[in-house]
DSSP file (Angstrom, degrees, kcal/mol; ACC not computed):
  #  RESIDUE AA STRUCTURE BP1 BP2  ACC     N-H-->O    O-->H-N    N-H-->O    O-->H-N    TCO  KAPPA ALPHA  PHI   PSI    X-CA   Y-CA   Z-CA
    1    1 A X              0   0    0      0, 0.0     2,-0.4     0, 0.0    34,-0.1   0.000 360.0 360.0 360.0 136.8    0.3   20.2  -24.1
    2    2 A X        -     0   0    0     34,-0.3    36,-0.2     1,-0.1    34,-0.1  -0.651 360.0 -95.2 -88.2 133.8   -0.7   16.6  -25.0
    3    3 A X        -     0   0    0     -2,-0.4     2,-0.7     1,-0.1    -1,-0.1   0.039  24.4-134.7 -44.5 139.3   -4.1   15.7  -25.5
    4    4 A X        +     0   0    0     33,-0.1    -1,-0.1     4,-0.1     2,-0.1  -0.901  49.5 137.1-116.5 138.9   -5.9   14.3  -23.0
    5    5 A X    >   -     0   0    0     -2,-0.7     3,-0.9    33,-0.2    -1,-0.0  -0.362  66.3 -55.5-138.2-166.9   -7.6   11.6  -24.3
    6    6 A X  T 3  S+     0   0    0      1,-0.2    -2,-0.0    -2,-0.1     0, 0.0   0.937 132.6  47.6 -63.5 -38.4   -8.8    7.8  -23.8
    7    7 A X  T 3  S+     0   0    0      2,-0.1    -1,-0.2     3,-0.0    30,-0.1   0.438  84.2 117.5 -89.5   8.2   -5.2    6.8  -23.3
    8    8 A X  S <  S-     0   0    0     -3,-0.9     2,-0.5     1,-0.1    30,-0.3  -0.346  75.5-108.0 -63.8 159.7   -4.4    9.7  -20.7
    9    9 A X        -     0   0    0     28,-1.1     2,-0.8    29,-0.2    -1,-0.1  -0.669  36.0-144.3 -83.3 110.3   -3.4    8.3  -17.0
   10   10 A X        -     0   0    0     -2,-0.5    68,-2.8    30,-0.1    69,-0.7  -0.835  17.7-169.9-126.8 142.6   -6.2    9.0  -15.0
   11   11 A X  E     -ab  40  79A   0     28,-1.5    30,-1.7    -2,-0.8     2,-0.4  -0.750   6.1-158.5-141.8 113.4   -5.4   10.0  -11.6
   12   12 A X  E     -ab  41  80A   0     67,-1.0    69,-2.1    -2,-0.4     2,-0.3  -0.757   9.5-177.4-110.4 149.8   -8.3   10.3   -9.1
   13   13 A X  E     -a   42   0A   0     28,-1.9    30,-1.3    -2,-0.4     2,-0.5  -0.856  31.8-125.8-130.8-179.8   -8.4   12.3   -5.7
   14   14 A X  E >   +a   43   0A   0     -2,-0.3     3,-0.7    67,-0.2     4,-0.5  -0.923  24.0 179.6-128.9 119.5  -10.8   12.5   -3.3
   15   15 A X  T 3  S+     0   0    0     28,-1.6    30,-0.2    -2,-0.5    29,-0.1   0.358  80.0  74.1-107.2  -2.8  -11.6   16.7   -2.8
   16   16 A X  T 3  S+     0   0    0     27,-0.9    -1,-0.3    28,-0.1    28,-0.1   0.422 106.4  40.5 -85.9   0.3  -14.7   15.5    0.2
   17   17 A X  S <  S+     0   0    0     -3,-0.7     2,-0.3     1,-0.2    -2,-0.2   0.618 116.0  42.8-125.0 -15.6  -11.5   14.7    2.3
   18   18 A X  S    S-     0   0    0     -4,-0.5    -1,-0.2    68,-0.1    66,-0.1  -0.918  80.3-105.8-146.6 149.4   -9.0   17.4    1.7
   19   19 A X     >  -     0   0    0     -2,-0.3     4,-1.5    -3,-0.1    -2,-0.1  -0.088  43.7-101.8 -57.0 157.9   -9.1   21.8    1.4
   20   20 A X  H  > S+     0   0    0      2,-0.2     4,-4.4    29,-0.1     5,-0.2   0.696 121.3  66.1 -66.3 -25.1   -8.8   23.2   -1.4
   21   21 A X  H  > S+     0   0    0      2,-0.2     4,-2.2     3,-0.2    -1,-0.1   0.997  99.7  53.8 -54.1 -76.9   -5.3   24.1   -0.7
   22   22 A X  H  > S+     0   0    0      2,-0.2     4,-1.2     1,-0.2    -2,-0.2   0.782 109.0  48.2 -19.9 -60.2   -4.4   20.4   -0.7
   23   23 A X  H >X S+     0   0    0     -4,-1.5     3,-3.7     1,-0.2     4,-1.8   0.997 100.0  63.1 -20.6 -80.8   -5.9   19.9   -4.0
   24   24 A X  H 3X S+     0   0    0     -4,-4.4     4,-2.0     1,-0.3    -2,-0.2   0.809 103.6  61.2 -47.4 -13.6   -3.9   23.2   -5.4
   25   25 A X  H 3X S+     0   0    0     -4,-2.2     4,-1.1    -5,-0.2    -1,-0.3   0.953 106.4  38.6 -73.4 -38.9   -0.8   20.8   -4.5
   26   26 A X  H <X S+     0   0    0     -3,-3.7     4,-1.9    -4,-1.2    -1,-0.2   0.716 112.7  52.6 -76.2 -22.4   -1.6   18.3   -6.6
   27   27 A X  H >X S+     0   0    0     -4,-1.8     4,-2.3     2,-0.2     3,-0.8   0.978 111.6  56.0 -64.7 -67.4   -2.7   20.3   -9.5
   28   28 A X  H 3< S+     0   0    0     -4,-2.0    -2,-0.2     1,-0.2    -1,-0.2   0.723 109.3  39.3 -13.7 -56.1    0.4   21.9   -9.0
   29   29 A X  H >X S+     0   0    0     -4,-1.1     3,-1.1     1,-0.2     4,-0.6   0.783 115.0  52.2 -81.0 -20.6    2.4   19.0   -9.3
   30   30 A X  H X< S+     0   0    0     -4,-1.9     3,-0.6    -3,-0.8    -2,-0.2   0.918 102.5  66.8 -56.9 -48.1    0.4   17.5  -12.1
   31   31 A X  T 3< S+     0   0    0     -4,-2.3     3,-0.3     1,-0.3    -1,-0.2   0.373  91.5  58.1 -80.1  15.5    0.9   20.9  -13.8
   32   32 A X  T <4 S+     0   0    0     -3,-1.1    -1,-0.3     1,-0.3    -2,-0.2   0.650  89.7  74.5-103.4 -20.8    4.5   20.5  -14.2
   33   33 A X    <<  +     0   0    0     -3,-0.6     2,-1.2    -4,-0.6    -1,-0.3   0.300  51.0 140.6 -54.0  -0.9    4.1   17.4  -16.2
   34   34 A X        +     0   0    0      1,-0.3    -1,-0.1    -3,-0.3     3,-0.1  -0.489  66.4  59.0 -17.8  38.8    2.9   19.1  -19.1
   35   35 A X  S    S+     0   0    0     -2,-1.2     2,-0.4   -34,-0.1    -1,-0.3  -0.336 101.5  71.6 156.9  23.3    5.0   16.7  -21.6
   36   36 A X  S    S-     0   0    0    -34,-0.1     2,-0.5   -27,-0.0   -34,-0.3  -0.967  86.2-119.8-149.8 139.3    2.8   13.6  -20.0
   37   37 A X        +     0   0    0     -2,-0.4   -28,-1.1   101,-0.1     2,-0.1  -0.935  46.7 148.2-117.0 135.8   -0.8   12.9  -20.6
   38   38 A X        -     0   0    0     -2,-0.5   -29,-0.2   -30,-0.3   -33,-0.2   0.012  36.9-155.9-142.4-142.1   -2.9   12.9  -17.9
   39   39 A X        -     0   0    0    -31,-0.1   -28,-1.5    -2,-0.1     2,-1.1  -0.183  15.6-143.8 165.7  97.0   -6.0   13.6  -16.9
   40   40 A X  E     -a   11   0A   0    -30,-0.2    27,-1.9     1,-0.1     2,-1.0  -0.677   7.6-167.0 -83.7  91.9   -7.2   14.6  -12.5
   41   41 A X  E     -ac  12  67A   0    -30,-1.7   -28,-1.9    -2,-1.1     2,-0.9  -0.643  10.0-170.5  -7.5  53.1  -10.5   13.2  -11.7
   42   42 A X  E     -ac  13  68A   0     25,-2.8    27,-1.8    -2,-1.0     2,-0.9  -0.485   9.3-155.8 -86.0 112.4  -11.2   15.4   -8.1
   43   43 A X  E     +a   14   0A   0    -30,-1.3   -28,-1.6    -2,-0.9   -27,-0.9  -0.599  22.8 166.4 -98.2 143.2  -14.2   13.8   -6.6
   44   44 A X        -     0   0    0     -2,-0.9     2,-0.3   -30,-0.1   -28,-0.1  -0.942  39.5-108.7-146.8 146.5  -16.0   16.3   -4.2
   45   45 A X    >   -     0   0    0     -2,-0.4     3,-2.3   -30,-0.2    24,-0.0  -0.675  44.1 -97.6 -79.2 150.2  -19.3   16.3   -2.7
   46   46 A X  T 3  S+     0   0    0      1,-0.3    -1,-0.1    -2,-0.3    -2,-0.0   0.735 127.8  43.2 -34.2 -40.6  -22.0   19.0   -4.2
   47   47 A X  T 3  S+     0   0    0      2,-0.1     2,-0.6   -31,-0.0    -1,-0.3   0.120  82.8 107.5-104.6  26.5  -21.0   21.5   -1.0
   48   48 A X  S <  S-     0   0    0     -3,-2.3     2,-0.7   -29,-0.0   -32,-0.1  -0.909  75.8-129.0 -91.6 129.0  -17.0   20.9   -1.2
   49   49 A X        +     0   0    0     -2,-0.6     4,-0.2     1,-0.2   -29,-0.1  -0.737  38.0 166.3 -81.5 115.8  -15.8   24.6   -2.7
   50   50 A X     >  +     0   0    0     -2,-0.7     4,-0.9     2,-0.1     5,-0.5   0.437  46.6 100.4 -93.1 -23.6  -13.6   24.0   -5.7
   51   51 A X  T  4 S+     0   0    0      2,-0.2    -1,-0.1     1,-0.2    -2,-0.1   0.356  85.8  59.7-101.0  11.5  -13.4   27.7   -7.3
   52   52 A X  T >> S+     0   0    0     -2,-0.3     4,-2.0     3,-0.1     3,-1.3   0.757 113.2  31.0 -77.7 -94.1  -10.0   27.7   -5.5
   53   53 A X  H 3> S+     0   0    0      1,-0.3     4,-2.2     2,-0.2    -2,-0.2   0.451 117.2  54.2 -15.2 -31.7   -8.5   24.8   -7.3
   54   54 A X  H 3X S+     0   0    0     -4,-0.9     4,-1.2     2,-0.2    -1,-0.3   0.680 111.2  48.6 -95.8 -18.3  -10.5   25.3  -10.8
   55   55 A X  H <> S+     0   0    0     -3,-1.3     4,-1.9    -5,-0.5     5,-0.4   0.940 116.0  48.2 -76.9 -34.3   -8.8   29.3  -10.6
   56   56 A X  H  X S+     0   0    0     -4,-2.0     4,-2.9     1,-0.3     5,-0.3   0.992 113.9  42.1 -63.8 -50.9   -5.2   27.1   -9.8
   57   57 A X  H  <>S+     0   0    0     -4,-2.2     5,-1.7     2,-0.2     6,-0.9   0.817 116.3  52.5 -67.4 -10.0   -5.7   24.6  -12.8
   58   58 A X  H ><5S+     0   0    0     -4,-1.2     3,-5.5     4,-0.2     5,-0.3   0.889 114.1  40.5 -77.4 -66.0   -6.9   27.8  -15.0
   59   59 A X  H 3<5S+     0   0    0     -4,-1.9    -2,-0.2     1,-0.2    -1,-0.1   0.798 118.6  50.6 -36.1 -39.9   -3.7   29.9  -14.2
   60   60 A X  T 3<5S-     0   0    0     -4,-2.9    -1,-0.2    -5,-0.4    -2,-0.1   0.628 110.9-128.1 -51.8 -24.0   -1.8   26.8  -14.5
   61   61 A X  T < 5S+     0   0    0     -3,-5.5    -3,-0.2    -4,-0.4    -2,-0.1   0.688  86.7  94.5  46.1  47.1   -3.2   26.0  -17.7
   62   62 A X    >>< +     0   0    0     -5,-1.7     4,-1.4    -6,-0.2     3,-1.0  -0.201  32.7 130.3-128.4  28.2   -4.5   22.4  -17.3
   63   63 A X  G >4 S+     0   0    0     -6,-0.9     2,-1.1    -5,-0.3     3,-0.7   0.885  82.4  62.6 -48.9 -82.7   -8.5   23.6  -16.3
   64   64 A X  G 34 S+     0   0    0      1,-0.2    -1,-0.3   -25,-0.0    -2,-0.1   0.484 105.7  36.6 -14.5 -30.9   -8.7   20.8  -19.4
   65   65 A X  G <4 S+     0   0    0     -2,-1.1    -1,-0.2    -3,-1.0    -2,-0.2   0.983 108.7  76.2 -94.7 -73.2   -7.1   17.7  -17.4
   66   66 A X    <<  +     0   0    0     -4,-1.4     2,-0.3    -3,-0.7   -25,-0.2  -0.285  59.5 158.4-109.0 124.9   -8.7   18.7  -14.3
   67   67 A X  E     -c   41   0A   0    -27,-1.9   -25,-2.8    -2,-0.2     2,-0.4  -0.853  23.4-147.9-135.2 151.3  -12.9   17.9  -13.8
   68   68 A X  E     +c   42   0A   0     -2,-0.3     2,-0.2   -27,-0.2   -25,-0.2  -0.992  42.9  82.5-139.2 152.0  -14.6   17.7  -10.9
   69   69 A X        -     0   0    0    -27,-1.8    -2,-0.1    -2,-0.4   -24,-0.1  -0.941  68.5  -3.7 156.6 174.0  -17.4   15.7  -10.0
   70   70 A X  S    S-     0   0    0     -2,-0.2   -25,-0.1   -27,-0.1   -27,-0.0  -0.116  79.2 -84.0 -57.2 147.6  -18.7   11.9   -8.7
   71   71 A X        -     0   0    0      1,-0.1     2,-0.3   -59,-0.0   -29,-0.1   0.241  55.0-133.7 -32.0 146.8  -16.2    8.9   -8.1
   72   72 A X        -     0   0    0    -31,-0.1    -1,-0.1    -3,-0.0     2,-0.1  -0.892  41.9 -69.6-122.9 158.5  -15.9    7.2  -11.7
   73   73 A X    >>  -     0   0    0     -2,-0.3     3,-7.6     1,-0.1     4,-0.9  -0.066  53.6-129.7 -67.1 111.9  -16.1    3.8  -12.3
   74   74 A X  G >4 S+     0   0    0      1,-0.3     3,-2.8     2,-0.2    -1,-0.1   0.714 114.5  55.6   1.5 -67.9  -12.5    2.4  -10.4
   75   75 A X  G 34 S+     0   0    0      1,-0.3    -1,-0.3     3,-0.0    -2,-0.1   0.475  92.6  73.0 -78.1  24.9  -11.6    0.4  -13.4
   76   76 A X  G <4 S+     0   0    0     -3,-7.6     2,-0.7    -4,-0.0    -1,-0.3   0.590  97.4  75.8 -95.5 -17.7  -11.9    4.1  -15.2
   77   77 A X    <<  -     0   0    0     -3,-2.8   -66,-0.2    -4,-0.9   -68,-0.1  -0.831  51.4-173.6-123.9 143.6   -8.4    5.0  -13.3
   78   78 A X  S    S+     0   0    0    -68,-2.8    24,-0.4    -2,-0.7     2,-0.3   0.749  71.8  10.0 -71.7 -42.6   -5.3    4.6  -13.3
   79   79 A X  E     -b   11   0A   0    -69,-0.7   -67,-1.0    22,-0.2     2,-0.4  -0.775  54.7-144.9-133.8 153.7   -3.6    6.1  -10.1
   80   80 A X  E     +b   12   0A   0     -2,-0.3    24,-1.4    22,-0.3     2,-0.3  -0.768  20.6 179.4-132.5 119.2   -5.0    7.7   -6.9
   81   81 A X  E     -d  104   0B   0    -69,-2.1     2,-0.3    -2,-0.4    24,-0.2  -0.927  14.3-178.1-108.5 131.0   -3.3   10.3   -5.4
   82   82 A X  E     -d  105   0B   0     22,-2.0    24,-1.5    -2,-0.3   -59,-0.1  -0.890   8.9-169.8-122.1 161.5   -4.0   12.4   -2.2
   83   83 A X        +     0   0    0     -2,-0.3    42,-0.6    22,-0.2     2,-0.4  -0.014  69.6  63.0-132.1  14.1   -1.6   15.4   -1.4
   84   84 A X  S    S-     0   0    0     40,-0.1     2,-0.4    23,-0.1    22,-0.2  -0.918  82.0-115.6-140.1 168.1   -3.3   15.8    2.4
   85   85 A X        +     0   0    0     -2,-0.4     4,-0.1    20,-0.1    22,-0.1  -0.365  44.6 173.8 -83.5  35.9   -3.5   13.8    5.5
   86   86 A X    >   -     0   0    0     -2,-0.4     3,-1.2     2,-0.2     4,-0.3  -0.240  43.1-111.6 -93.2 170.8   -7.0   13.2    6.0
   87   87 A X  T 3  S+     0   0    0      1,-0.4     2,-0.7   -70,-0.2     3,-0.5   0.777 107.7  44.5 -30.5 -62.3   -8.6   11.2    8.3
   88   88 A X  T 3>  +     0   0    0      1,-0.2     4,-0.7     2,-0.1    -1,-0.4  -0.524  69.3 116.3 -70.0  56.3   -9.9    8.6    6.0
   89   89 A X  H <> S+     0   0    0     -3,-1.2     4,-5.3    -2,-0.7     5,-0.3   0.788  71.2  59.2 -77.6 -29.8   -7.2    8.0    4.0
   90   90 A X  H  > S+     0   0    0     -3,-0.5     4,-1.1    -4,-0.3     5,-0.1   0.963 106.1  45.6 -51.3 -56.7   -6.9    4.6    5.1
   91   91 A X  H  > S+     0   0    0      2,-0.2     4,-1.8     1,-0.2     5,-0.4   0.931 121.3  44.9 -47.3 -57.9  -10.5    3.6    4.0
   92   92 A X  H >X S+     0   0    0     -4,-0.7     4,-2.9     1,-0.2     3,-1.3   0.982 115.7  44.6 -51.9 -61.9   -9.6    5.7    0.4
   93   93 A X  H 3X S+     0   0    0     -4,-5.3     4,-2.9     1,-0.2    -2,-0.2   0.858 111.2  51.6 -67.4  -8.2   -6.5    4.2    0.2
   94   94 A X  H 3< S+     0   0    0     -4,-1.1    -1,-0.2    -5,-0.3    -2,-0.2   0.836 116.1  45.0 -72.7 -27.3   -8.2    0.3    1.2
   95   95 A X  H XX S+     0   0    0     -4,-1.8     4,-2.7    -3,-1.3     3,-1.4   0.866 110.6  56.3 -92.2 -48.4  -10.9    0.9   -1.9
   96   96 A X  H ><>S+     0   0    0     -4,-2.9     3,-1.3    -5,-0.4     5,-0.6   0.937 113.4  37.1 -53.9 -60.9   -7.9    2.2   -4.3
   97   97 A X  T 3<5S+     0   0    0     -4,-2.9    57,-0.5    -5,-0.4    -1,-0.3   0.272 111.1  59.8 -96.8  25.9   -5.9   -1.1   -3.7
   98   98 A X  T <45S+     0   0    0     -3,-1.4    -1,-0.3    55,-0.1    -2,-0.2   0.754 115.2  41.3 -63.7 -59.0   -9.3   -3.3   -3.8
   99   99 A X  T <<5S-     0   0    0     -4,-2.7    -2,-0.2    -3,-1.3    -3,-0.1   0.217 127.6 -99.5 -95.3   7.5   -9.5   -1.8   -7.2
  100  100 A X  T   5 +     0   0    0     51,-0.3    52,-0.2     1,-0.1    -3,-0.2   0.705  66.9 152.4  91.7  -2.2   -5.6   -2.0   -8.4
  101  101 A X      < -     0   0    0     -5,-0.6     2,-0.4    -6,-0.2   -22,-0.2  -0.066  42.2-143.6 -75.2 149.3   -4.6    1.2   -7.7
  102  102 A X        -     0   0    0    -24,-0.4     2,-0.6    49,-0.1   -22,-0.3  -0.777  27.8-128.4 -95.0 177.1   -1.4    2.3   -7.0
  103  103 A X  E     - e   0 119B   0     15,-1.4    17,-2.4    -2,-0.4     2,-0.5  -0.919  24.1-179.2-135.4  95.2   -1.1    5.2   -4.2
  104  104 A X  E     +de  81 120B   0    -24,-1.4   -22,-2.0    -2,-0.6     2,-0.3  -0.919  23.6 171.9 -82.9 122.2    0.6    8.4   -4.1
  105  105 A X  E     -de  82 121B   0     15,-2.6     2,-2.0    -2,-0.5    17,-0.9  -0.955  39.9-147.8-142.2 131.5    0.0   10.1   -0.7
  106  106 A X  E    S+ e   0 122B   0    -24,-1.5    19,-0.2    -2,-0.3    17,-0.2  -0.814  72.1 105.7 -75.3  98.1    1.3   13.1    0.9
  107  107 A X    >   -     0   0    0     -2,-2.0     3,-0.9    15,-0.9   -23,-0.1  -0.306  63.8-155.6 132.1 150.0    0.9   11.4    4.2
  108  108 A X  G >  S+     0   0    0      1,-0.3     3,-1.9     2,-0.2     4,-0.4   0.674  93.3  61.5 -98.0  -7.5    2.1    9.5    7.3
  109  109 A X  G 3  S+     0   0    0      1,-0.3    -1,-0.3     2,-0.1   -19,-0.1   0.263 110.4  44.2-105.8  35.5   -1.1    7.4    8.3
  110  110 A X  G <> S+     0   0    0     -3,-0.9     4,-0.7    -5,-0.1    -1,-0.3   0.115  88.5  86.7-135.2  32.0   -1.0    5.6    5.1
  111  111 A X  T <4 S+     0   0    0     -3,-1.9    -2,-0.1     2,-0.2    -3,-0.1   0.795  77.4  64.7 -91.1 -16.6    2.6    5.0    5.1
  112  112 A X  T  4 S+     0   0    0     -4,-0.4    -1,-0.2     1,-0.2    -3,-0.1   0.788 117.2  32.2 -65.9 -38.0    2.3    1.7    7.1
  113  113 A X  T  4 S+     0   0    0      2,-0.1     2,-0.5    41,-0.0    -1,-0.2   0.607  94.5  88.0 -94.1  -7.5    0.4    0.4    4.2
  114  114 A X     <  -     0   0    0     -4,-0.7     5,-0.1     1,-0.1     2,-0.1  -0.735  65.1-164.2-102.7 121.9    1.8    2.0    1.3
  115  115 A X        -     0   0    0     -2,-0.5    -1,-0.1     5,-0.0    -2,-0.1  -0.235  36.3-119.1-103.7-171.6    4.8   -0.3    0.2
  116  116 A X  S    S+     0   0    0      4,-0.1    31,-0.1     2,-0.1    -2,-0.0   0.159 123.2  54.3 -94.6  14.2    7.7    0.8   -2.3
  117  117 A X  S    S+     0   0    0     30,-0.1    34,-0.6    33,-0.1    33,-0.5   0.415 123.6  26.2-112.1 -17.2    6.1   -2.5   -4.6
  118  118 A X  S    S-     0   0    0      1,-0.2   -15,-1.4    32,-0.1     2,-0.3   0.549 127.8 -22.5-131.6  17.9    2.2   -0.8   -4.3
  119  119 A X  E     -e  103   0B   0    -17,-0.2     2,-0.4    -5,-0.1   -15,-0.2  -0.964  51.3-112.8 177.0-164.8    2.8    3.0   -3.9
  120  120 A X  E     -e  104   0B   0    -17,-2.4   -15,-2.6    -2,-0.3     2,-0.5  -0.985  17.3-154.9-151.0 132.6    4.8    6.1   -3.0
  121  121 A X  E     -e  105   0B   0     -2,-0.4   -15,-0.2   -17,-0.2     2,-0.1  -0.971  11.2-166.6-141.7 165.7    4.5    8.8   -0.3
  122  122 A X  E     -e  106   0B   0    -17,-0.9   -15,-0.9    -2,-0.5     2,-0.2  -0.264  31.5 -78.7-104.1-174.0    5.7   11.9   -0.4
  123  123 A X    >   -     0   0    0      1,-0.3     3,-2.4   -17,-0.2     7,-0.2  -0.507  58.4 -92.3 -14.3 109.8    6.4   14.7    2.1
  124  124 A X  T 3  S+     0   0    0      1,-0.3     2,-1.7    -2,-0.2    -1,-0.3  -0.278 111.7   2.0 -29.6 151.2    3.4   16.8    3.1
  125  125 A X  T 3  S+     0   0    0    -42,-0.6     2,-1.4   -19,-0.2    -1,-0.3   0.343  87.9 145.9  75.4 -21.6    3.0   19.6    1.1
  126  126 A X    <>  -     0   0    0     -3,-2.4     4,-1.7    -2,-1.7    -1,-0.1  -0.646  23.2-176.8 -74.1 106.5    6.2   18.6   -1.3
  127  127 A X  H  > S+     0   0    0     -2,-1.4     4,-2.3     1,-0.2    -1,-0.2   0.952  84.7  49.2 -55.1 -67.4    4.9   20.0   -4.8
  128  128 A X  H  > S+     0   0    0      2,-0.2     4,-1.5     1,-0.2    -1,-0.2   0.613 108.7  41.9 -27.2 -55.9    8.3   18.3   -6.0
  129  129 A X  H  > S+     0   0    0      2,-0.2     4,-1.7     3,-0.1     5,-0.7   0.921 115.6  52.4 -69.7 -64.5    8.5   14.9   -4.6
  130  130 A X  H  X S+     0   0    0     -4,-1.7     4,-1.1     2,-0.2    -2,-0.2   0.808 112.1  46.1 -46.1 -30.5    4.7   14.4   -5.5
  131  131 A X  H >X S+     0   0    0     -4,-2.3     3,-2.6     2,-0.2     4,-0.6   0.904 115.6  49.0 -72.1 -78.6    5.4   15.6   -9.5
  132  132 A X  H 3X S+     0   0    0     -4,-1.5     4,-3.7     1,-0.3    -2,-0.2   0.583 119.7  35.4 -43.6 -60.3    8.5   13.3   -9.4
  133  133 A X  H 3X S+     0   0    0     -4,-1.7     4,-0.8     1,-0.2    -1,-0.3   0.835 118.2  46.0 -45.3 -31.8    6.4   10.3   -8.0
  134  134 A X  H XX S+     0   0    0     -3,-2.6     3,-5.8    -4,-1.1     4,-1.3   0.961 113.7  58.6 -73.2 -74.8    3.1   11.0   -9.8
  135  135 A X  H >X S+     0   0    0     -4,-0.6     4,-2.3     1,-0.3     3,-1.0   0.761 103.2  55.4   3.6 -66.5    6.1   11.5  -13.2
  136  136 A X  H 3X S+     0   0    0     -4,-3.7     4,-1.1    -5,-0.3    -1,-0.3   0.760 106.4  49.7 -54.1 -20.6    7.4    7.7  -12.6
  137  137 A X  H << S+     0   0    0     -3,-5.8    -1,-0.2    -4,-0.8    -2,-0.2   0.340 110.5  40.3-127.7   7.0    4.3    6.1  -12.9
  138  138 A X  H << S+     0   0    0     -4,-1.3     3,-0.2    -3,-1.0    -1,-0.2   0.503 115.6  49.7-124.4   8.0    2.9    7.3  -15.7
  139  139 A X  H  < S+     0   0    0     -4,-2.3     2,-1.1     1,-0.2    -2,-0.2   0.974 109.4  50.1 -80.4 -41.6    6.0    7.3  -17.9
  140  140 A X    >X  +     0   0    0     -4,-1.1     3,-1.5    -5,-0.2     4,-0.8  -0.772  69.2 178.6-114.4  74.8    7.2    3.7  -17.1
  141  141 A X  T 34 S+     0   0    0     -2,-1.1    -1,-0.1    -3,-0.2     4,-0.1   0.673  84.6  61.7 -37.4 -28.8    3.5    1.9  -17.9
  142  142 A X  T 3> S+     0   0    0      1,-0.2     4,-0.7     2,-0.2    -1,-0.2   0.812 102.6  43.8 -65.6 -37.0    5.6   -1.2  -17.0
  143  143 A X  H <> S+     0   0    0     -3,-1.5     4,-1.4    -7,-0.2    -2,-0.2   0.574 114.5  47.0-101.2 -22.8    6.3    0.0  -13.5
  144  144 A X  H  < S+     0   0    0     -4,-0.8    -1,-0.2     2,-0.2    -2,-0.2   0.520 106.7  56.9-107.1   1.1    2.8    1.2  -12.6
  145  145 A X  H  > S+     0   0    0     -5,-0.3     4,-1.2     2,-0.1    -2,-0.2   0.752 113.0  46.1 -79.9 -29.5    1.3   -2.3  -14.2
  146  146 A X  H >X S+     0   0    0     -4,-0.7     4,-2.3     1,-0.2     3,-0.5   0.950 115.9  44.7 -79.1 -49.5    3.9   -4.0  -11.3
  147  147 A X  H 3X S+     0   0    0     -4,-1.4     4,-4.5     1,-0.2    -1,-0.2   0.851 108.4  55.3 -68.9 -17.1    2.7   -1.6   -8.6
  148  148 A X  H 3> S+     0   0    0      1,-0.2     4,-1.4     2,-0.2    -1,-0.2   0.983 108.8  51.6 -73.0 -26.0   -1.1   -2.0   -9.6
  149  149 A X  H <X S+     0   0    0     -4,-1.2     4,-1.6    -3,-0.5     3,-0.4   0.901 110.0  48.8 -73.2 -45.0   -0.6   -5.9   -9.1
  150  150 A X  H  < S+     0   0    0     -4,-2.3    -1,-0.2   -33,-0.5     4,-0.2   0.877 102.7  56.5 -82.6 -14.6    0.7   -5.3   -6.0
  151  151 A X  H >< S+     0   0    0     -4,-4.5     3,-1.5   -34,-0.6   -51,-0.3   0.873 100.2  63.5 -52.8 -23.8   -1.9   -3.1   -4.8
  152  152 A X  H 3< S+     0   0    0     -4,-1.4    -2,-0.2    -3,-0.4    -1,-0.2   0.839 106.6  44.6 -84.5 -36.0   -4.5   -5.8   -5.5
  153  153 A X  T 3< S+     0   0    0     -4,-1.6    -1,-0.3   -53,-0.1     2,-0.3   0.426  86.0 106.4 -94.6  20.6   -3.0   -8.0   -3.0
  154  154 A X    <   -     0   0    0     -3,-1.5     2,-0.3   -57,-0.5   -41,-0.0  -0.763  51.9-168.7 -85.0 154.5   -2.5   -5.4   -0.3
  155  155 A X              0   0    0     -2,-0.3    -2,-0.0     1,-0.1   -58,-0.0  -0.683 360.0 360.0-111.2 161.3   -5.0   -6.0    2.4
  156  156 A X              0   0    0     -2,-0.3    -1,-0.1   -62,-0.1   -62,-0.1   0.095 360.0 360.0-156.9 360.0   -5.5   -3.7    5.0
């Protein structure tokens, strides 16, 4: 496994919005990337239950990569990825591309905003799609430097 370090891709969720199941999808998909350095950022309020999601990333064997705990600072990330539908996504996904983000989301009420120039969405629930997207954009630094630029000029 490659260290995760200062130069890992770090890849924020938001775990107040989404089950723990939702998580285990993106841990999932993260955890097939194992030949990428990366790093998941799940930010959860004090009463969101994680010990579902830290038992997937142990079995998985990325508990390292994967922390949970309050938002770090925007320009601290690289990516935001959600693997659920939740209500807010719009509002997450409006702060991500204030901040440069690109967007991966398993979901359809951010798809109106979510370009192929500032993001990707997958399938609900596709473990598959979501590794392949999440894959593209931290191997090709080039390609997630184009997408961050145009997240900073999406409005919503």
């Amino acid at each position: 496994m490659p260290p995760t370090d200062d130069s890992a891709c770090v890849i924020v969720a938001l775990g107040r919005f989404i089950t723990p199941t939702d998580t285990d999808i993106l841990i999932r998909a993260l955890a097939s990337l194992f030949d990428l350095n990366w790093s998941l950022r799940i930010v959860a309020d004090a009463d969101w239950h994680a010990d579902q999601s830290r038992a997937t990333a142990e079995v998985l064997g990325v508990e390292a990569r994967v922390t949970f705990g309050s938002m770090p600072e925007w320009s601290d990330a690289d990516l935001f990825a959600c693997a659920a539908e939740p209500p807010d996504l719009d509002a997450a996904a409006a702060e991500a591309f204030r901040h440069g983000l690109p967007v991966i989301a398993s979901a359809l009420t951010a798809g109106a905003y979510i370009t192929p120039e500032n993001g990707v969405v997958c399938p609900p629930g596709d473990v598959e799609q979501l590794s392949k997207a999440v894959r593209r954009l931290i191997f090709d630094d080039a390609l997630r430097e184009s997408f961050a630029s145009a997240a900073r000029a999406t409005s919503l």
